[in-house]
C-alpha positions in Angstrom: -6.8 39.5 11.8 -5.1 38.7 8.5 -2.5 37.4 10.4 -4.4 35.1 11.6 -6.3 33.9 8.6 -3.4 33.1 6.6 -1.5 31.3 9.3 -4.8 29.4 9.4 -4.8 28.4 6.0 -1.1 27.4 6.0 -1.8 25.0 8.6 -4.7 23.4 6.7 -2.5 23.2 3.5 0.7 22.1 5.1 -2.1 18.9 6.8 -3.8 18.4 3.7 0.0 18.0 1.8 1.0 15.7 4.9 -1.7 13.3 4.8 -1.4 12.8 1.3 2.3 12.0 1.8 0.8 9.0 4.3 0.3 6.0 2.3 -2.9 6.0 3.9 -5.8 5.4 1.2 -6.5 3.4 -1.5 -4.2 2.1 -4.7 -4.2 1.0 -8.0 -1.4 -1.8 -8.2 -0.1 -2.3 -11.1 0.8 -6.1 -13.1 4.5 -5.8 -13.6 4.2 -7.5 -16.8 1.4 -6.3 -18.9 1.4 -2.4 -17.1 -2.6 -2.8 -16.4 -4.6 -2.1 -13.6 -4.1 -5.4 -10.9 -5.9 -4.4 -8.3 -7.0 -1.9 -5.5 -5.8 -2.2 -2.2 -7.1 0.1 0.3 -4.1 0.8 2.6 -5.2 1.8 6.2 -3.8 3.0 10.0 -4.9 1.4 13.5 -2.4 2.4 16.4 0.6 3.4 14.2 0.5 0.5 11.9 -0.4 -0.2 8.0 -2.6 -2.4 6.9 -3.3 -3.3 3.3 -6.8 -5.0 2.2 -7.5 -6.5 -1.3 -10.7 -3.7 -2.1 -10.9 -5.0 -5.8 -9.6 -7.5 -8.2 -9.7 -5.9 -12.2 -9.6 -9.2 -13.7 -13.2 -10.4 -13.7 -12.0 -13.9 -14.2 -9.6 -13.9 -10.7 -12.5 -11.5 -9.1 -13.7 -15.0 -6.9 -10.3 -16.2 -6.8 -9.0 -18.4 -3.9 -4.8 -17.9 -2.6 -4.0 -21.2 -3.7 -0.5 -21.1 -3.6 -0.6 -19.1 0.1 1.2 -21.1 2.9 0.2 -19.3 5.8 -3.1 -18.9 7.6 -4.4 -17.3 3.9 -4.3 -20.2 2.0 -7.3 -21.4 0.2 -9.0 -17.7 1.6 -10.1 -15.0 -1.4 -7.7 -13.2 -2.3 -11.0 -10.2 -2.3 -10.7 -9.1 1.4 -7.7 -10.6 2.0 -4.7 -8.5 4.1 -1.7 -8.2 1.7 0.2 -5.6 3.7 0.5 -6.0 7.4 2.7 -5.0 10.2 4.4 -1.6 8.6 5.1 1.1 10.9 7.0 4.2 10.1 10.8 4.2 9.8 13.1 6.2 11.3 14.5 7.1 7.7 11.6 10.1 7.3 8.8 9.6 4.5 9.5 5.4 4.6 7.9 2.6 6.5 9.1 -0.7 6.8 8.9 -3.4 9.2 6.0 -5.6 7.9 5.6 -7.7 5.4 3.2 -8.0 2.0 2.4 -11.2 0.8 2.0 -11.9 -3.6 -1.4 -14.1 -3.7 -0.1 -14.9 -7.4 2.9 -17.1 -5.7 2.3 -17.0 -2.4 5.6 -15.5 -1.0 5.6 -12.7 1.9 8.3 -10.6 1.6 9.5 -8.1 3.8 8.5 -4.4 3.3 9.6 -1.1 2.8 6.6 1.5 1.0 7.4 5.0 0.5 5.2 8.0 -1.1 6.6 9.6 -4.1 5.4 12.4 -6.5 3.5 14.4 -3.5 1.8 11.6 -2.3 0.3 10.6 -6.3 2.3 7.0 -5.8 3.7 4.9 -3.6 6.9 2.9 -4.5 6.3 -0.4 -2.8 9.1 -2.6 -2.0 9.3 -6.3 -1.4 12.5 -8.2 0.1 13.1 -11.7 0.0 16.9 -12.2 1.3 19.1 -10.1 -0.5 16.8 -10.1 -3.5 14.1 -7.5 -3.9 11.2 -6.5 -6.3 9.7 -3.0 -6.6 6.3 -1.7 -7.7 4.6 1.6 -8.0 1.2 2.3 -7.1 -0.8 5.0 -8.1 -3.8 6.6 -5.6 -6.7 6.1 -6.1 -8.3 8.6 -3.2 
């Protein structure tokens, strides 16, 4: 009976560790320049792919703000609401997925992706390539 009980609650807390390895949830993004709080983007799963949803804007001046500088169907759309992160599915490199793209609604340029969970799940490095050049952010979770 103990036996059983323990391998029971081994299995719950070797899921709970898993799913909070899954960049599944939401994130705090963080401005690159200034180190504040950007946004939240609620990161979520349908079929095997990641999508990434705009959830909240910090700046209460760009809160009703519109993708200007977008060139895809996005443009002119608010940026609150608005998919970021589309297409990733996991990699065959374990703990990584790639193969989408995020877009920046402060320029307007989709790069490709590649995200990755770090620190047990507490961030997500988030990767952005454009050609040979790429940019890197952290995110922390939120929930």
């Amino acid at each position: 009976m103990k036996k059983t009980v323990f391998a029971a609650l081994l299995g719950l807390a070797s899921s709970l560790a898993f799913a909070q390895m899954s960049p599944v949830g939401l994130w705090r993004t963080i401005d690159d320049e200034t180190k504040t709080e950007k946004s939240l983007v609620r990161i979520t799963e349908a079929g095997g792919v990641l999508t990434g949803k705009v959830e909240k804007i910090s700046d209460p001046a760009k809160a009703n703000a519109n993708c200007e500088k977008c060139t895809d169907e996005r443009k002119d759309k608010p940026v609150l609401g608005m998919t970021i992160l589309r297409g990733v599915k996991p990699s065959s490199d374990a703990g990584t997925w790639e193969g989408g793209d995020i877009m920046d609604p402060n320029n307007g340029k989709v790069y490709k992706v590649r995200i990755a969970p770090q620190d047990g799940g507490k961030t997500l490095q988030v990767r952005g390539y454009l050609g040979p050049f790429y940019r890197t952010q952290v995110w922390q979770r939120v929930e």
